[in-house]
C-alpha positions in Angstrom: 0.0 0.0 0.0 1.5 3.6 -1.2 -0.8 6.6 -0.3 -2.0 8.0 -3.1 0.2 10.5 -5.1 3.9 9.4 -4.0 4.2 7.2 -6.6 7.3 5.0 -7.0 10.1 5.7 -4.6 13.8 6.1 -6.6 15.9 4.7 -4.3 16.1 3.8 -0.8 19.7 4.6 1.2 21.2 6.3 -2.0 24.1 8.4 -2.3 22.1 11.5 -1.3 20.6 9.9 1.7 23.9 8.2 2.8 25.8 11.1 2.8 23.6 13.2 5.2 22.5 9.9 7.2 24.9 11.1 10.0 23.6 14.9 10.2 20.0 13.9 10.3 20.6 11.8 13.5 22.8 14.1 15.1 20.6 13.8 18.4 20.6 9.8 18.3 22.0 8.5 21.3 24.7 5.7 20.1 26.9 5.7 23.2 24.0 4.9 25.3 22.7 2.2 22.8 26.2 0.5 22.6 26.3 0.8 26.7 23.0 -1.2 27.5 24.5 -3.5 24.5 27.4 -4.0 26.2 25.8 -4.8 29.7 23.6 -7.2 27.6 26.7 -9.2 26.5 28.3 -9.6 29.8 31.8 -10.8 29.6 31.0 -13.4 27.3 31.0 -12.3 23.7 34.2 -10.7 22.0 32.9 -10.8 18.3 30.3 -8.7 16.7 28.6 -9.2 13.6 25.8 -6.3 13.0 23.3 -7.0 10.2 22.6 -3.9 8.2 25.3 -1.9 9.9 24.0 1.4 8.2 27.1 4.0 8.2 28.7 1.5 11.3 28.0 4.3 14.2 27.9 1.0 16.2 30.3 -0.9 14.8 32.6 2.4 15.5 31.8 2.7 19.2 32.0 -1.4 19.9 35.1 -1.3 17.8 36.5 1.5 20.4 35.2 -0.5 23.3 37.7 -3.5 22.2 35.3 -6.1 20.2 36.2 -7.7 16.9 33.3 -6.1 14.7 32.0 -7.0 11.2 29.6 -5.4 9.5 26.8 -6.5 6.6 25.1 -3.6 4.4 23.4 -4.1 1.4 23.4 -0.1 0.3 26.5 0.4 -1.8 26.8 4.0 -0.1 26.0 3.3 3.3 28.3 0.6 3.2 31.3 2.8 1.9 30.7 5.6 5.2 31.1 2.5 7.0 34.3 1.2 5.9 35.4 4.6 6.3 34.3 5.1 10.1 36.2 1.7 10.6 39.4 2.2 8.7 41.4 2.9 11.9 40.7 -0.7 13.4 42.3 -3.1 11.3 40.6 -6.2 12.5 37.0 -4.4 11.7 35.2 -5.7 8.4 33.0 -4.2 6.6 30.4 -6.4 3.3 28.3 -4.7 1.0 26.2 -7.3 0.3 22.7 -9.0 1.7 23.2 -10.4 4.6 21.9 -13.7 3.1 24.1 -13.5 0.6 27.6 -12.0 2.2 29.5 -15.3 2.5 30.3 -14.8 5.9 33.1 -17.1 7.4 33.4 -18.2 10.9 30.9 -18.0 13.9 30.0 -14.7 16.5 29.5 -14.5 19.4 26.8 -11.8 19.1 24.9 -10.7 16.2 23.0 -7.1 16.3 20.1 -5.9 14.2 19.6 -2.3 15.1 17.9 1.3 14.3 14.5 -1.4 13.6 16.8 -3.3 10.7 14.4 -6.0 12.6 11.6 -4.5 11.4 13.0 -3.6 8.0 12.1 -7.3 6.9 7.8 -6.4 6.9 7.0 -10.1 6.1 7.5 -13.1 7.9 9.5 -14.9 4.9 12.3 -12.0 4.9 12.3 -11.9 8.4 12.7 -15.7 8.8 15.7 -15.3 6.2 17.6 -13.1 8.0 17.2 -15.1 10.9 18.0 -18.0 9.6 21.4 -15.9 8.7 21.8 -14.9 12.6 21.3 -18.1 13.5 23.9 -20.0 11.1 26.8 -17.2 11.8 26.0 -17.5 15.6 28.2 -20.2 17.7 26.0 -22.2 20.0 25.0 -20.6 22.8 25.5 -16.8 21.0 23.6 -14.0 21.0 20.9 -12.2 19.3 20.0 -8.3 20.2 17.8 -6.4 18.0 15.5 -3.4 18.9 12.1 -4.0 17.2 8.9 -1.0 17.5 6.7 -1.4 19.7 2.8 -1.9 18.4 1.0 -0.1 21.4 3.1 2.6 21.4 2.8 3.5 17.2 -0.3 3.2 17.6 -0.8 5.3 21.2 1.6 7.6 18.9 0.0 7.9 16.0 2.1 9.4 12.6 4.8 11.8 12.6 6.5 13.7 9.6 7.8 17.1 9.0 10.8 19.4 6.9 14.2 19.3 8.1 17.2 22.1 6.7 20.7 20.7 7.2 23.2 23.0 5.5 27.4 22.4 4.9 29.4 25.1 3.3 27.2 26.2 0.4 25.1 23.4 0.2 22.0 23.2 2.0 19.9 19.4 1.8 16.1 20.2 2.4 14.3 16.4 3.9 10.5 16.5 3.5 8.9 13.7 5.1 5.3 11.8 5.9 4.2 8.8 8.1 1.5 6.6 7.2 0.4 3.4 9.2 -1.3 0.3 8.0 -2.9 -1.2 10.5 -3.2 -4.8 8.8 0.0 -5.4 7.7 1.4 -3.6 10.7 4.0 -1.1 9.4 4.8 2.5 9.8 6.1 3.7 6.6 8.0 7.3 6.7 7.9 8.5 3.0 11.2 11.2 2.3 11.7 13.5 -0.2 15.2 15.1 -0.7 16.4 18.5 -2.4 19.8 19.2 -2.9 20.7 23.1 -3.4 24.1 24.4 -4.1 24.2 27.9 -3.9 21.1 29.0 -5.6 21.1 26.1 -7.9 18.7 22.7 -7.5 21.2 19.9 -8.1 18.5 17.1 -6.8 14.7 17.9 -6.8 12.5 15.6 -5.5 14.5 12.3 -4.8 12.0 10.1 -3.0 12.5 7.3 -0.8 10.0 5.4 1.0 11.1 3.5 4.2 8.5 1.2 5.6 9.4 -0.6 8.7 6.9 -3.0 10.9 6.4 -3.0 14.4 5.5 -5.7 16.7 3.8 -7.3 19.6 6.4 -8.4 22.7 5.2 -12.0 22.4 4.5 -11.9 18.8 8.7 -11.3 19.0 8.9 -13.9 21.0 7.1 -16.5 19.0 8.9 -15.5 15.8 12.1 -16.5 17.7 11.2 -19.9 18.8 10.2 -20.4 15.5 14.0 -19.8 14.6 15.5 -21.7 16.5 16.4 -18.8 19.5 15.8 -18.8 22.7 14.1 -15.3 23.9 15.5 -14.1 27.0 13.8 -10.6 27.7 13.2 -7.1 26.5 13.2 -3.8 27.4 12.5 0.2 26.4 15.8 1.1 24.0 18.9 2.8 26.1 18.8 6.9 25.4 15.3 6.5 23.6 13.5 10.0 23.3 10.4 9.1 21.8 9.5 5.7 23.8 8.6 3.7 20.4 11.5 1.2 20.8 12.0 -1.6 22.4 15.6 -4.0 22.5 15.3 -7.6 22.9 17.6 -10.3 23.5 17.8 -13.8 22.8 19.9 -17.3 23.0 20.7 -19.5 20.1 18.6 -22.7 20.7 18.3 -25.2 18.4 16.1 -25.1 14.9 12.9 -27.1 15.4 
């Protein structure tokens, strides 16, 4: 379902969007994420693997904090800030690939799925894939941490949208965007619309993007990890949070039934 008028989206984490990912979540609290992720881990994990590592502000921070990180993104451009971020830690990897198609090597001890990369797979057969990709790169016993929305409060919430000016040197990017919910298939879609202007010209007018992302129940989450083969150990509101949508869970590899 697309409201009517938007069309098509062109592309979704281009070049445009990649480039100003950073500046548009300026306010996003990644120390205090990669804290409560830490806590979560204990003192048993060492290796990371995130699954759709965006520009790596994670993999950056749990890099600094002394784990071996690699990370899988399949936008071409978001991959490449990444691998930038990470080029003063050697051991850190970066794949530009699907994740179920990166020909990982080796096992984790934790794999990460966040900013609602969980929730970026709105059916169940994409979301089982992924899993499936966790689960196989996982050593036995490892760890799964994900934040996920939560239903109630998208709902309580209701949509959000708005205009946001970011400006470098003599370039200014202009980010109209629009939430929509469906209820059925239960997704929140934020709809974007980018301008570029250098000086007084209009190098990019209009680029659209359309970023639909589904939220869940706490023991719909639940089921849909038993049915992979994990083992759900808890959940809890999202470390530096602001808006109270988001919600991290964590869970055990078990076996596959």
């Amino acid at each position: 379902m697309v409201p009517a008028g938007l069309g098509e989206p062109d592309v979704n984490f281009g070049e445009l969007h990649a480039r100003w990912y950073d500046r548009w979540h300026a306010t996003k609290d990644y120390q205090s994420e990669v804290d409560q992720l830490g806590a979560l881990f204990g003192g048993g994990v060492r290796s990371v693997l995130d699954i759709g590592c965006g520009t790596g502000r994670h993999l950056e921070l749990l890099a600094k904090a002394g784990y071996r990180v690699t990370g899988v993104e399949r936008s071409p451009d978001m991959a490449a800030v990444a691998e930038a971020r990470l080029a003063p830690f050697p051991s850190a990897q970066v794949v530009a690939a699907d994740a179920a198609e990166a020909g990982l090597a080796g096992a984790f001890d934790a794999v990460i799925m966040m900013f609602s990369v969980f929730g970026c797979h709105t059916t169940d057969s994409a979301l089982f894939e992924t899993l499936a990709v966790a689960h196989r790169h996982l050593r036995p016993g490892g760890m799964l941490v994900f934040d996920a929305l939560d239903g109630a409060a998208v709902l309580r919430g209701g949509v959000r949208g708005g205009c946001t000016v970011l400006a470098d040197g003599g370039e200014q990017l202009i980010r109209l965007s629009s939430g929509w919910i469906d209820r059925y298939a239960q997704v929140y879609s934020t709809d974007i619309r980018l301008w570029m202007i250098s000086g007084s010209a209009v190098v990019v007018a209009g680029e659209q993007e359309a970023h639909p992302i589904r939220y869940f129940a706490p023991r719909e989450v639940d089921l849909l990890l038993d049915i992979a083969g994990f083992v759900p150990l808890g959940s809890a509101p999202q470390a530096g949070a602001t808006c109270g949508w988001t919600s991290v869970f964590w869970a055990r590899k078990g076996e596959i039934p």
